[in-house]
Residue, then its C-alpha position, 0 to 999 in steps of 0.5 A: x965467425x973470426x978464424x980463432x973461433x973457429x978453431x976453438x970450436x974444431x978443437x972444442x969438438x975434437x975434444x968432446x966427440x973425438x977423444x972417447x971414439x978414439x978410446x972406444x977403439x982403443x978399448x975395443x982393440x985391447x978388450x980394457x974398457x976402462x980406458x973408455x970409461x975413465x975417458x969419458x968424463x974428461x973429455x965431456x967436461x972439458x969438450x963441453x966446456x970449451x964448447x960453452x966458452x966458445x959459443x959464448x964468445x962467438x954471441x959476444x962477437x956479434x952483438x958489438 
């Protein structure tokens, strides 16, 4: 796996698992849930997307 997509996928998973567990304690901190629910839905569509994307891209990598 080349060093760019590697970092896409880190990035990728950061932002799809890591940014709703920083808003859950966030929330959790400041009893106002909805920054975990209005957080989730971003992160999840662009998390999985680049996910996608980079999966995507890593196959293509390897057919050639």
């Amino acid at each position: 796996m080349r060093t760019r997509t590697k970092m896409a996928l880190a990035i990728s998973l950061i932002v799809w698992i890591g940014f709703p567990v920083l808003f859950f304690f966030i929330s959790l901190n400041t009893n106002e849930w909805n920054y975990l629910i209005l957080s989730i839905p971003g992160s999840f569509t662009a998390g999985f997307t680049g996910l996608m994307l980079t999966i995507h891209h890593h196959e293509k990598d390897h057919q050639l």
